[in-house]
ZADO-1210 file (C-alpha; in nm, 4 decimals, padded with zeros to 6 digits):
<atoms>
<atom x="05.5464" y="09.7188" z="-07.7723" code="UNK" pos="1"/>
<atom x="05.2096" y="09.9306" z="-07.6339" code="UNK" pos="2"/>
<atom x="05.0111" y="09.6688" z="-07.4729" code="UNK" pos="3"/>
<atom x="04.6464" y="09.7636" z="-07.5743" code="UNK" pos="4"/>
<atom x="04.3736" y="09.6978" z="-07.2646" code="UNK" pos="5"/>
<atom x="04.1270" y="09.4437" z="-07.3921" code="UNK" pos="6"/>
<atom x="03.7570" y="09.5976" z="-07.4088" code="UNK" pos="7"/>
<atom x="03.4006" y="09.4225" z="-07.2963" code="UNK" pos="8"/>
<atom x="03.1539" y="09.4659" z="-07.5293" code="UNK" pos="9"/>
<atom x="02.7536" y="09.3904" z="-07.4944" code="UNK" pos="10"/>
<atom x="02.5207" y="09.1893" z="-07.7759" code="UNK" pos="11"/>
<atom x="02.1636" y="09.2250" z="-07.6725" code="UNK" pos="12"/>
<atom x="01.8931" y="08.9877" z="-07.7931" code="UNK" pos="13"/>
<atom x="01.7657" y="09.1520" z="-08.1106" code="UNK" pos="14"/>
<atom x="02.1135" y="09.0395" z="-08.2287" code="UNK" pos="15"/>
<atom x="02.0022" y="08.6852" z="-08.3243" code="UNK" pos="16"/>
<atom x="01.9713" y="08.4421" z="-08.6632" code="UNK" pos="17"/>
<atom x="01.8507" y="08.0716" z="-08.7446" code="UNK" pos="18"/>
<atom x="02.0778" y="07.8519" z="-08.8475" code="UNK" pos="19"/>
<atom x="02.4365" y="07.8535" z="-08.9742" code="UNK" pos="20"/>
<atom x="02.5864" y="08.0962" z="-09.3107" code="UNK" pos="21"/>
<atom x="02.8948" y="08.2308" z="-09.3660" code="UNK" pos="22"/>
<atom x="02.7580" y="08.5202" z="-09.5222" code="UNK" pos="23"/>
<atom x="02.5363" y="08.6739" z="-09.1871" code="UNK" pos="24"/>
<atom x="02.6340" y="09.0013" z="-09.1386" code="UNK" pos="25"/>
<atom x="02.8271" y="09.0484" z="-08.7836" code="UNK" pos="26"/>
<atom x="02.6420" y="09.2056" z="-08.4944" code="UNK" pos="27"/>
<atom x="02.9894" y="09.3011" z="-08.3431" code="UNK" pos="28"/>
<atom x="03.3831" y="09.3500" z="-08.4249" code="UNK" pos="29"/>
<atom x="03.5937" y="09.2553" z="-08.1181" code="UNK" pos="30"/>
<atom x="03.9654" y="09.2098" z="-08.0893" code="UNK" pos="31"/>
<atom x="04.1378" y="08.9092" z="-07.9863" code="UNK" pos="32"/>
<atom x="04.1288" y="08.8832" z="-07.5560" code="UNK" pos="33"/>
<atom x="03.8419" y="09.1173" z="-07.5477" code="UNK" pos="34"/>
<atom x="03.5252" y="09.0172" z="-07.3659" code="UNK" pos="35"/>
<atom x="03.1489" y="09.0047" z="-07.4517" code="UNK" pos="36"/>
<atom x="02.8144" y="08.9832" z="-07.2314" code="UNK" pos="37"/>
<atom x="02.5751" y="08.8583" z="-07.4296" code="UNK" pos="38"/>
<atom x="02.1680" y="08.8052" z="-07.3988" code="UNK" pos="39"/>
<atom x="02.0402" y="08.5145" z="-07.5002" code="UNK" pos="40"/>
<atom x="01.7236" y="08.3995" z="-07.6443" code="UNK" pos="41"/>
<atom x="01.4797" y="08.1374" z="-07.5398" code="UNK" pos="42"/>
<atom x="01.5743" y="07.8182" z="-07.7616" code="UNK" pos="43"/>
<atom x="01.2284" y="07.7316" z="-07.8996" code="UNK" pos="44"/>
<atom x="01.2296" y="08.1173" z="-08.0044" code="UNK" pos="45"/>
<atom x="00.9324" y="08.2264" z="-07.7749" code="UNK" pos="46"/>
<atom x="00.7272" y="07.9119" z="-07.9212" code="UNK" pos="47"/>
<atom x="00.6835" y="07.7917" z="-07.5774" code="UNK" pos="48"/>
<atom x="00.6231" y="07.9963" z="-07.2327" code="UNK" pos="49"/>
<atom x="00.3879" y="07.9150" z="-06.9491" code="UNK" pos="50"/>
<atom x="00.1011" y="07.9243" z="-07.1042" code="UNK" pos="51"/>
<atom x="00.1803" y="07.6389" z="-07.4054" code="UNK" pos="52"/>
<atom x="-00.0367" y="07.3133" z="-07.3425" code="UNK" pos="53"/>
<atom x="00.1063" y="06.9716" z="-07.4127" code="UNK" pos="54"/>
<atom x="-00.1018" y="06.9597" z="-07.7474" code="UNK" pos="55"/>
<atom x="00.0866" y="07.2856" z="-07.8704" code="UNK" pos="56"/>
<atom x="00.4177" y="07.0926" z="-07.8744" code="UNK" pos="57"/>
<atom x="00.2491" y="06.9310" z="-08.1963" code="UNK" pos="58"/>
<atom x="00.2905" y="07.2820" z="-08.4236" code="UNK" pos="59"/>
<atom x="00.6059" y="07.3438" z="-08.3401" code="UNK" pos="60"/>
<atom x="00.8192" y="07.5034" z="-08.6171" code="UNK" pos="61"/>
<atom x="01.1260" y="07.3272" z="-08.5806" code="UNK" pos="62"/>
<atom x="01.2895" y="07.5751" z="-08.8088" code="UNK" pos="63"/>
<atom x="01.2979" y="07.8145" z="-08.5809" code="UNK" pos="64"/>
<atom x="01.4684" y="07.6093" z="-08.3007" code="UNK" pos="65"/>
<atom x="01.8069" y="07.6942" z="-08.1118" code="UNK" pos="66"/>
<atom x="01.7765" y="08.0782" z="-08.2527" code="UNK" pos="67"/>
<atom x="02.1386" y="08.1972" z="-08.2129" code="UNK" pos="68"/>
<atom x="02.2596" y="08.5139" z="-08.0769" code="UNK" pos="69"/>
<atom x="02.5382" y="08.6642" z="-08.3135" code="UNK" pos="70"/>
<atom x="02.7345" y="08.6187" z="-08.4863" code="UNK" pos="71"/>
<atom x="03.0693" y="08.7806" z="-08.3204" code="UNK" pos="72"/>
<atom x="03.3466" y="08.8578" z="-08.5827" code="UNK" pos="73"/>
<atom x="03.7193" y="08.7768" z="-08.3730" code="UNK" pos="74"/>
<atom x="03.9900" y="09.0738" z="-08.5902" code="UNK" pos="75"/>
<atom x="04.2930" y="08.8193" z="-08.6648" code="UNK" pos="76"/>
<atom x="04.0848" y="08.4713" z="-08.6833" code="UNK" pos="77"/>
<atom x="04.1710" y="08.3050" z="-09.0058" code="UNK" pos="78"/>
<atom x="04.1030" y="07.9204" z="-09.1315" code="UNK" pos="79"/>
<atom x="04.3197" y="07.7019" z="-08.9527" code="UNK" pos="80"/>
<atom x="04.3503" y="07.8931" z="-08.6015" code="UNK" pos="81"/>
<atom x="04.1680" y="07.7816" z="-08.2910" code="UNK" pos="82"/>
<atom x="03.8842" y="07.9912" z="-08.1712" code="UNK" pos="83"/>
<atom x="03.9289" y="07.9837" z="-07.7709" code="UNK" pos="84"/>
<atom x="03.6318" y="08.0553" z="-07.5873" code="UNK" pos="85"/>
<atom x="03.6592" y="08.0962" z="-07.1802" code="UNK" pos="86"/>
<atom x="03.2599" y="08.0623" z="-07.0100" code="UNK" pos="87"/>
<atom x="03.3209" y="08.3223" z="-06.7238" code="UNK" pos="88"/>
<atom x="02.9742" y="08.3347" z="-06.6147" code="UNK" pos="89"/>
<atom x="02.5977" y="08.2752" z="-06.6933" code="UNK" pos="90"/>
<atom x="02.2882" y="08.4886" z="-06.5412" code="UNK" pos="91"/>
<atom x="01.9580" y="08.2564" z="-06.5237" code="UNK" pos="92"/>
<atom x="01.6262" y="08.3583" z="-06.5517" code="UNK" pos="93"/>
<atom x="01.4545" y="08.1052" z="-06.3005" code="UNK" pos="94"/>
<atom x="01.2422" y="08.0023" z="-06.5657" code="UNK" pos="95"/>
<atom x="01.2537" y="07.6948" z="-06.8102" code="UNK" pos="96"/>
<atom x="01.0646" y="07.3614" z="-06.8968" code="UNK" pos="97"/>
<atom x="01.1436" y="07.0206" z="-07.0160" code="UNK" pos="98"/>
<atom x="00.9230" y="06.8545" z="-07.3178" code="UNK" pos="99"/>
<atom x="00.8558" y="06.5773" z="-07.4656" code="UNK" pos="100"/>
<atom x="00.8132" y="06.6336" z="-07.8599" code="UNK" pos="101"/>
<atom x="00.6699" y="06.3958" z="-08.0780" code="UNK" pos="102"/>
<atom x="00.9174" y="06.2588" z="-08.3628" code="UNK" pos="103"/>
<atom x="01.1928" y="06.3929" z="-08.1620" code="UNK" pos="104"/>
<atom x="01.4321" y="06.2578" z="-07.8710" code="UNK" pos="105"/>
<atom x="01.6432" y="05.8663" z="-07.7967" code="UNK" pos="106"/>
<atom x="01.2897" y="05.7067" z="-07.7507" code="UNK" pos="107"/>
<atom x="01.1042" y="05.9088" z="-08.0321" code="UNK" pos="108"/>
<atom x="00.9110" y="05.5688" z="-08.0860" code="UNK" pos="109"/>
<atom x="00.8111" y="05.4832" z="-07.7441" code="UNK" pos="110"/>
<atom x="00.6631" y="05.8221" z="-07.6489" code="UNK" pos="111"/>
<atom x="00.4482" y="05.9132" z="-07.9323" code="UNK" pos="112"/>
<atom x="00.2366" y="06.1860" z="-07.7025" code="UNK" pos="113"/>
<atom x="00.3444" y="06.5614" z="-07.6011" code="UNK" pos="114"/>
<atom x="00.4096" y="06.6252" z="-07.2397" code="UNK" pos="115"/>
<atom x="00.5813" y="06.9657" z="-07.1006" code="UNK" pos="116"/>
<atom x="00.6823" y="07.0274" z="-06.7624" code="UNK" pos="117"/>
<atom x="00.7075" y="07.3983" z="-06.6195" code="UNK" pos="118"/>
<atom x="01.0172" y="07.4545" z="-06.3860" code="UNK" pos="119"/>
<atom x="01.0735" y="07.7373" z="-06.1289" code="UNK" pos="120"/>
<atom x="01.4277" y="07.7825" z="-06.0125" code="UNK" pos="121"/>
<atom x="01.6762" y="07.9792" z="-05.7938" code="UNK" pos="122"/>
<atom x="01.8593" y="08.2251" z="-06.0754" code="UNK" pos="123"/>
<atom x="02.1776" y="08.1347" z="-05.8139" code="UNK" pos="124"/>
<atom x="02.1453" y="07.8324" z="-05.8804" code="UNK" pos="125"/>
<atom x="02.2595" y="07.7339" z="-05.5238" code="UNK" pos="126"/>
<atom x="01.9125" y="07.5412" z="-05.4221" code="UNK" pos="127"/>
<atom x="01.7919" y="07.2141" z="-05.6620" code="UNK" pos="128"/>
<atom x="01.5066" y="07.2760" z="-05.8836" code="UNK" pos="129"/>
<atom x="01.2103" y="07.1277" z="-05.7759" code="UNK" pos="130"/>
<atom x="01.0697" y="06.8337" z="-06.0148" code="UNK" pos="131"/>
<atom x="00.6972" y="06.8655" z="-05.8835" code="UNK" pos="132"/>
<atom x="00.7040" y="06.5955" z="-05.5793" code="UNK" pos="133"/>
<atom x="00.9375" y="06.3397" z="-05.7174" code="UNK" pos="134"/>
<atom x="01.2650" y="06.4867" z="-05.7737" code="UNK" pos="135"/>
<atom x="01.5190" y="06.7931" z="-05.6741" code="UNK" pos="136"/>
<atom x="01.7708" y="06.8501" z="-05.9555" code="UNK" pos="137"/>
<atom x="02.0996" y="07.0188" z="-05.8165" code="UNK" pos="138"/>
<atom x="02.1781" y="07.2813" z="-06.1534" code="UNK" pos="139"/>
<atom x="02.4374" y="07.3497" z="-06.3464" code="UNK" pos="140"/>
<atom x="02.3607" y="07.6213" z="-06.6273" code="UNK" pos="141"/>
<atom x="02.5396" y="07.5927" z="-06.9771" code="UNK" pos="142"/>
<atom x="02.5182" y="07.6982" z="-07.3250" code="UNK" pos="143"/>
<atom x="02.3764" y="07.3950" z="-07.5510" code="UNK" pos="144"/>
<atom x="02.4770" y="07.5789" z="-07.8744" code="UNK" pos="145"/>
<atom x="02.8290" y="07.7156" z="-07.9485" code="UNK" pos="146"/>
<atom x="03.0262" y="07.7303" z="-08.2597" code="UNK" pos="147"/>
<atom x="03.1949" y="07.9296" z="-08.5441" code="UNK" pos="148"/>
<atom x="02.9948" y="07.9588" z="-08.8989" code="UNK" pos="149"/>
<atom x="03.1242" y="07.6473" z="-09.1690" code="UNK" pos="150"/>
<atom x="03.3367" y="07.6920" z="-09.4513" code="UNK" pos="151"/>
<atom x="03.0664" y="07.5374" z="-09.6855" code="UNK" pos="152"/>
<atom x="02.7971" y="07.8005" z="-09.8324" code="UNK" pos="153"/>
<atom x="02.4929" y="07.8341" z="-09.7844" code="UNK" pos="154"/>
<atom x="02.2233" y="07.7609" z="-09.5360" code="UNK" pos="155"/>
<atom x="02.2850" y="07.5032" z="-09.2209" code="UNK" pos="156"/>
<atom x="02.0369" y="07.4046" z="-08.9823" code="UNK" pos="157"/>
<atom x="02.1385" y="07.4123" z="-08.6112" code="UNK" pos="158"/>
<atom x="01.9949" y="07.1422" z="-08.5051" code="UNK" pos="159"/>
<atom x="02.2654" y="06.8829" z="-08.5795" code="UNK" pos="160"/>
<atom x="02.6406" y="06.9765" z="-08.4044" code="UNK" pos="161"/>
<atom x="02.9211" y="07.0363" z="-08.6683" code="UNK" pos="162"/>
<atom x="03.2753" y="07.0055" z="-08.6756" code="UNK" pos="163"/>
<atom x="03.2816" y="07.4057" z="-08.6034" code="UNK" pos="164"/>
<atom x="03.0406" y="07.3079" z="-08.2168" code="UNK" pos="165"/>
<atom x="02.6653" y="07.3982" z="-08.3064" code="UNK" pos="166"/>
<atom x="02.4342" y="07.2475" z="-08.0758" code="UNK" pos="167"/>
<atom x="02.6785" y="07.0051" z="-07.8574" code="UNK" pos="168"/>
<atom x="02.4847" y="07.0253" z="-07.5788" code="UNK" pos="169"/>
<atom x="02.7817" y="06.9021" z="-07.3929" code="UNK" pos="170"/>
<atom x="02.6559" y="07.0174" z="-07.0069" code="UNK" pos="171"/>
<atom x="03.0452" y="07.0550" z="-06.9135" code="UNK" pos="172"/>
<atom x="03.0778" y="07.3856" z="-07.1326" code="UNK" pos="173"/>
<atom x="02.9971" y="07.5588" z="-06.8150" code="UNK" pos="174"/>
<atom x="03.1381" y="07.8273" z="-06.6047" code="UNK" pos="175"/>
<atom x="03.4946" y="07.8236" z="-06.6070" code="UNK" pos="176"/>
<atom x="03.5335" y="07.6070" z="-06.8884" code="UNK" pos="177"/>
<atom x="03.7691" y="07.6744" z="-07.1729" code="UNK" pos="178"/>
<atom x="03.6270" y="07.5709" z="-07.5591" code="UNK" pos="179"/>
<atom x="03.7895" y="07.5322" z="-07.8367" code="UNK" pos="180"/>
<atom x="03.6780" y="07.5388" z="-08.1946" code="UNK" pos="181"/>
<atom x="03.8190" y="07.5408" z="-08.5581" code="UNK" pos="182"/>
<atom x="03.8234" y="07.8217" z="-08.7126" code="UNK" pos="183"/>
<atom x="03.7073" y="07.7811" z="-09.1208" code="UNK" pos="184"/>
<atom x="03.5926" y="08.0998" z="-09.1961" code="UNK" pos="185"/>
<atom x="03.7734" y="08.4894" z="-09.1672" code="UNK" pos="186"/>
<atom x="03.6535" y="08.6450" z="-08.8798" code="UNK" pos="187"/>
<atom x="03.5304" y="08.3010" z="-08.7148" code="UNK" pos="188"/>
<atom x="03.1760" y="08.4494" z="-08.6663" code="UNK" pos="189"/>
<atom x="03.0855" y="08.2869" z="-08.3301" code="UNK" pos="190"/>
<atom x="02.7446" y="08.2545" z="-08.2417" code="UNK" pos="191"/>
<atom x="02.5974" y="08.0918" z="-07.8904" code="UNK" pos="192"/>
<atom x="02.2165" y="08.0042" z="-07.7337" code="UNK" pos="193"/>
<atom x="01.9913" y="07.7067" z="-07.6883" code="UNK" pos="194"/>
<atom x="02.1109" y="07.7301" z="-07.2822" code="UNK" pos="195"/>
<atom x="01.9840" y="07.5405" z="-07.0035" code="UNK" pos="196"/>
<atom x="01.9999" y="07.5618" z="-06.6703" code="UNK" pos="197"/>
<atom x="02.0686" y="07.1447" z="-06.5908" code="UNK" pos="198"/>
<atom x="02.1114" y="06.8692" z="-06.8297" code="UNK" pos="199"/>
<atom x="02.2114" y="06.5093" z="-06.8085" code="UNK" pos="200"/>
<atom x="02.4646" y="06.3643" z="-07.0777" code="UNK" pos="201"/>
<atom x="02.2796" y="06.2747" z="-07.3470" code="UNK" pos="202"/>
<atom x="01.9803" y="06.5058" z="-07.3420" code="UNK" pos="203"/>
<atom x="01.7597" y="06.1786" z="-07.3861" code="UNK" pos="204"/>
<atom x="01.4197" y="06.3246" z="-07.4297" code="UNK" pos="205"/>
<atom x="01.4788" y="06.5821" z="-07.6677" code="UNK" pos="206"/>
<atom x="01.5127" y="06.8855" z="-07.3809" code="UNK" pos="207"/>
<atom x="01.7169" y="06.9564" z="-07.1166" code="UNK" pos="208"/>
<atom x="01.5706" y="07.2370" z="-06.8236" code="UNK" pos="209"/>
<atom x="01.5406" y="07.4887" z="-07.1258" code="UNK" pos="210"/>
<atom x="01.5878" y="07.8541" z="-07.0059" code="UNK" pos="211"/>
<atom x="01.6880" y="08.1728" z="-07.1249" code="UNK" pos="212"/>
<atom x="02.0084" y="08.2958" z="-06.9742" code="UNK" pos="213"/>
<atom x="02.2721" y="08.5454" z="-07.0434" code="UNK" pos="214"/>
<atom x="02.6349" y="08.4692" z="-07.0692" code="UNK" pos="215"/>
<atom x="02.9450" y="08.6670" z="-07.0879" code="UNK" pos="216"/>
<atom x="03.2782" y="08.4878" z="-07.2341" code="UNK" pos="217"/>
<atom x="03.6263" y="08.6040" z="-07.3161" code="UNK" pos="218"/>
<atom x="03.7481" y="08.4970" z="-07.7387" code="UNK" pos="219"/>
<atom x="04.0976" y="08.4572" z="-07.8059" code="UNK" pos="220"/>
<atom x="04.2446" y="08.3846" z="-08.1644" code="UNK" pos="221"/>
<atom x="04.4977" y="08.0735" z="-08.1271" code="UNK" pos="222"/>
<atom x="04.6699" y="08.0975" z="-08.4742" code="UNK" pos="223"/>
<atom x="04.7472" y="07.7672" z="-08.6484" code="UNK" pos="224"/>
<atom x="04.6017" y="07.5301" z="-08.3810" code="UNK" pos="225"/>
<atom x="04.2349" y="07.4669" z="-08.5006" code="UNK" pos="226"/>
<atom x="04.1690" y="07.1230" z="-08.3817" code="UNK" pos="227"/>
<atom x="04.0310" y="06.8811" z="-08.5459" code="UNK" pos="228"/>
<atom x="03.7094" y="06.8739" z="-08.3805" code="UNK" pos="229"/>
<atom x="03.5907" y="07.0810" z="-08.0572" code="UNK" pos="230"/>
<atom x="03.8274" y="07.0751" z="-07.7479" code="UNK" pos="231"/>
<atom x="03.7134" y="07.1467" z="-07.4434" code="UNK" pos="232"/>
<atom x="03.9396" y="07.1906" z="-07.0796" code="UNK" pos="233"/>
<atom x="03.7460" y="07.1970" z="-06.7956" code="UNK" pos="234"/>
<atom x="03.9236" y="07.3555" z="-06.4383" code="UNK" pos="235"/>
<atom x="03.7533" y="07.1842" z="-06.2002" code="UNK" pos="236"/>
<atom x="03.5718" y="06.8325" z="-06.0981" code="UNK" pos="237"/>
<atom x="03.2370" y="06.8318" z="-06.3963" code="UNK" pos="238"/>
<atom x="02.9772" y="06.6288" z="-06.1615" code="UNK" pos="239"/>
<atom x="03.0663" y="06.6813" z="-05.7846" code="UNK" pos="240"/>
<atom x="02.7191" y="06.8713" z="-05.7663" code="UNK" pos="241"/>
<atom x="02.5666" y="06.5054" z="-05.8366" code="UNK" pos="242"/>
<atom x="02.8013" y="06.2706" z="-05.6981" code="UNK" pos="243"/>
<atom x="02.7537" y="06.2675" z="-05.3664" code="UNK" pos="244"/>
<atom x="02.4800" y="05.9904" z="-05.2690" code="UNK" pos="245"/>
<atom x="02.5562" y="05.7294" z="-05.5858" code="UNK" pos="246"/>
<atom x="02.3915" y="05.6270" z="-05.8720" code="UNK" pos="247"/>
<atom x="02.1476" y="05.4003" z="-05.9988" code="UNK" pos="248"/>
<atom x="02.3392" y="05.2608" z="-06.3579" code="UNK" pos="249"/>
<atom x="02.1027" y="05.0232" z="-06.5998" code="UNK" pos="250"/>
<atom x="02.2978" y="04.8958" z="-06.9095" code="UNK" pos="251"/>
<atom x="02.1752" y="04.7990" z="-07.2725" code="UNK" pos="252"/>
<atom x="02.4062" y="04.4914" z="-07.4456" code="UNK" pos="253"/>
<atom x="02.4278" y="04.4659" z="-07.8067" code="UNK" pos="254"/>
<atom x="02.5924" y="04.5184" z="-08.1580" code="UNK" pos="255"/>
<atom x="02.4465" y="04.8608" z="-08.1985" code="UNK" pos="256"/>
<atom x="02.5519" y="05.1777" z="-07.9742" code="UNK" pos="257"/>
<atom x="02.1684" y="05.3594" z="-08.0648" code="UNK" pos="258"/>
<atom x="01.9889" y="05.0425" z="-07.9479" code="UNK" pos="259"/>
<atom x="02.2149" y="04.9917" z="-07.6153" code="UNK" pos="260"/>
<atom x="02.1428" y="05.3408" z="-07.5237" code="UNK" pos="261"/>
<atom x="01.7873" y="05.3161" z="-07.5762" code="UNK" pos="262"/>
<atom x="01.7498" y="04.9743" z="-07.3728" code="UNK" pos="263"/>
<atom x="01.9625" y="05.1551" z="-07.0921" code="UNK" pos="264"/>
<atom x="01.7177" y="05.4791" z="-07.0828" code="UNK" pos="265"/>
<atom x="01.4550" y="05.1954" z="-07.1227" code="UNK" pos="266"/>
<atom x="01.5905" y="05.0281" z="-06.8181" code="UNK" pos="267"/>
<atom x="01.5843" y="05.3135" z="-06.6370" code="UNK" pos="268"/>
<atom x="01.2479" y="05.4060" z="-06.6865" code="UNK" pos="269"/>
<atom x="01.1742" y="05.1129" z="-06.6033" code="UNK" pos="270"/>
<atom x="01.3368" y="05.1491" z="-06.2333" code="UNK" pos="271"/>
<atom x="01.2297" y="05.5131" z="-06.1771" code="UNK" pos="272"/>
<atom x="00.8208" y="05.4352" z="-06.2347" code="UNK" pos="273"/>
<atom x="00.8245" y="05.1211" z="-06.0072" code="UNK" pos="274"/>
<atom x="01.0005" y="05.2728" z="-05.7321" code="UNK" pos="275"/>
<atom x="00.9523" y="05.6381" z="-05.7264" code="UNK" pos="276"/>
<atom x="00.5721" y="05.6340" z="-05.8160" code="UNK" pos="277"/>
<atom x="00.5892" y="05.8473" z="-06.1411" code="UNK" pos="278"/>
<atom x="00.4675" y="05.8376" z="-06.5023" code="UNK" pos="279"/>
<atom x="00.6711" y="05.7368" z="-06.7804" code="UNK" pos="280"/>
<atom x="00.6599" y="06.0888" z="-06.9591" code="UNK" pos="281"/>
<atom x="00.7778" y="06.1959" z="-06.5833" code="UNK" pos="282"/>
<atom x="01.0882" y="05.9870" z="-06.5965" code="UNK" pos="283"/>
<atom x="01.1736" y="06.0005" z="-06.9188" code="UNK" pos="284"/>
<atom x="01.1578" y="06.3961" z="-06.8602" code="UNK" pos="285"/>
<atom x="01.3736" y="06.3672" z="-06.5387" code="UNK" pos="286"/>
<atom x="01.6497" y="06.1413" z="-06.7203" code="UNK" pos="287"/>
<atom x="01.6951" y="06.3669" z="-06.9882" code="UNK" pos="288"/>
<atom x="01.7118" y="06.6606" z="-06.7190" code="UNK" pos="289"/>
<atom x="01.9932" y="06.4758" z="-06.5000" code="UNK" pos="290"/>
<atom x="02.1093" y="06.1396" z="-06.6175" code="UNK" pos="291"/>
<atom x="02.4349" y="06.0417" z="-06.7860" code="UNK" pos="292"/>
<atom x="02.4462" y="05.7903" z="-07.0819" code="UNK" pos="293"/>
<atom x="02.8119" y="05.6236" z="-07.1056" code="UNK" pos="294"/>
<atom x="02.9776" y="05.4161" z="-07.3270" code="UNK" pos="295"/>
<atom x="03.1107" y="05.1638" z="-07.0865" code="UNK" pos="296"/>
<atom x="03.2461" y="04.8981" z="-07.3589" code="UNK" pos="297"/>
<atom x="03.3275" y="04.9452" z="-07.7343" code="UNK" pos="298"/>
<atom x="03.5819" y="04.6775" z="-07.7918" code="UNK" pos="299"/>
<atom x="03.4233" y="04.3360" z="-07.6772" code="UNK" pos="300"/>
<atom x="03.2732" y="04.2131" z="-08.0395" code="UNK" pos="301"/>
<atom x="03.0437" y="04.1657" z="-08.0727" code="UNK" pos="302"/>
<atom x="02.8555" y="04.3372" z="-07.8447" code="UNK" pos="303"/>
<atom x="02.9311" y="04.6895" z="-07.6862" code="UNK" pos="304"/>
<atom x="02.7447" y="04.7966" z="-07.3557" code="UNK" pos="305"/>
<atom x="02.6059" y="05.1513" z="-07.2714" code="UNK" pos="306"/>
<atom x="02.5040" y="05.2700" z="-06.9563" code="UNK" pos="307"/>
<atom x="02.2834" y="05.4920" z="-06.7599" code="UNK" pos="308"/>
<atom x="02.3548" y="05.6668" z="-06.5019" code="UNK" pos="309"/>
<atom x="02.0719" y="05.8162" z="-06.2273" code="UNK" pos="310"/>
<atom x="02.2274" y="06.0542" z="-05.9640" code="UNK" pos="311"/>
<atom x="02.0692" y="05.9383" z="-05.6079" code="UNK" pos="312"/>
<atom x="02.0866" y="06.2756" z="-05.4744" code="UNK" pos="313"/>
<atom x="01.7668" y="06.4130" z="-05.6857" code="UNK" pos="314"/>
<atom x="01.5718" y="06.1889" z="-05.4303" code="UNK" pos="315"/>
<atom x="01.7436" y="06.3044" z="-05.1249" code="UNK" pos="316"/>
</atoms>
């Protein structure tokens, strides 16, 4: 049998929707094993840049949050395959923030006023981002949003993740990593954005270092293996880039997992404006940016413990 050379395609930006529907027409028709560089677009969809004051974070439009890039239609996917995506690189833009948005994030109640925090970067990504004079983040860029359009009709919002990926915001779907997804819909209609250049498990504020980068991945049509939620294989170690001076870990203890893991951000908070000088907003910022939330005990009734943990090296 002719073996037919797999072909790279290119989706520029203007190729974009909101939300989720099976019925968006596809900006592109690739084969299974062919690969696609894509530009992505800034997640708030140009709601915030350099110039957007803390008070502006108050008119968001929420409905026009994690715009999507796509959607990519995979010849041969059917309901009930696996859609595997392979990350083989992203290009950053050296640009980004973190916010703090009223109503939204773990600690929505505590921190009731807007803050945003402008970051400039390497676009290597080979030097830690500077967190004003507290803090330098080592980065690891990813794509917060990826995923195939639902079976169900209609439209979805993208804010909450689906069984078909959506906004994950799992900071291991990075370079090199393989994903996944079930495939409920002909044609699988992949869509990807909402990327950031660092983010901590969790995403505790709300934000991660939001920034605008492009990616280029490789889509390959596993027939009858959809799993039953998103897979992912990683190829390497996921957080040598923040092990290497410790951790500071504070736990919350209780019968619910929501209230543990806002007592351990709490806690940590707590350790990271007493000893590092900064505001709350600051550290609250900086956790979401680069701090892991764990569940460290689930089976101990009645109460289950979840845990924070603050890489060391940001301070070095």
């Amino acid at each position: 049998m002719e073996h037919k050379p797999h072909t790279h395609h290119t989706i520029h930006a203007h190729h974009r929707h909101l939300g989720w529907n099976n019925t968006f027409k596809p900006a592109i028709r690739i084969a299974s094993g062919d690969t696609v560089a894509i530009e992505t677009n800034e997640s708030s969809d140009g709601q915030i840049d350099r110039n957007t004051k803390a008070e502006d974070l108050t008119k968001l439009d929420f409905g026009r949050a994690n715009v999507l890039s796509g959607p990519i239609w995979v010849d041969g996917a059917e309901p009930g395959d696996a859609l595997k995506v392979t990350v083989l690189n992203f290009t950053p833009t050296g640009q980004g923030y973190s916010a703090i948005i009223p109503g939204f994030g773990l600690l929505a109640e505590d921190f009731t006023k807007p803050a945003i925090h402008w970051w400039t970067y390497d676009p290597a990504c080979k030097v830690p981002a500077a967190f004003g004079r507290h803090a330098r983040v080592p980065l690891k860029p990813f794509a917060g949003t990826m995923g195939v359009a639902p079976a169900e009709a209609g439209q979805h919002s993208v804010i909450p993740p689906r069984r078909v990926g959506g906004n994950m915001d799992l900071r291991d779907i990075a370079t090199g990593t393989e994903l996944y997804l079930p495939v409920e819909v002909k044609g699988a209609l992949f869509s990807v954005g909402d990327t950031h250049a660092v983010q901590g498990d969790g995403e505790v504020c709300g934000t991660a270092l939001e920034s605008r980068l492009d990616v280029a991945l490789r889509f390959e049509v596993i027939k009858g293996r959809a799993p039953r939620f998103p897979r992912v294989t990683t190829l390497g170690p996921v957080a040598r880039h923040l092990d290497g001076k410790g951790y500071e870990i504070t736990t919350g203890v209780g019968p619910d997992l929501m209230e543990a893991a806002k007592n351990a951000v709490r806690g940590m908070i707590d350790v990271l404006t007493a000893e590092h000088g900064m505001s709350a907003e600051d550290a609250y910022m900086l956790c979401s940016v680069c701090a892991d939330l764990r569940i460290s005990e689930i089976v101990d009734r009645p109460n289950w413990i979840v845990s924070l943990y603050f890489p060391r090296i940001v301070f070095d």
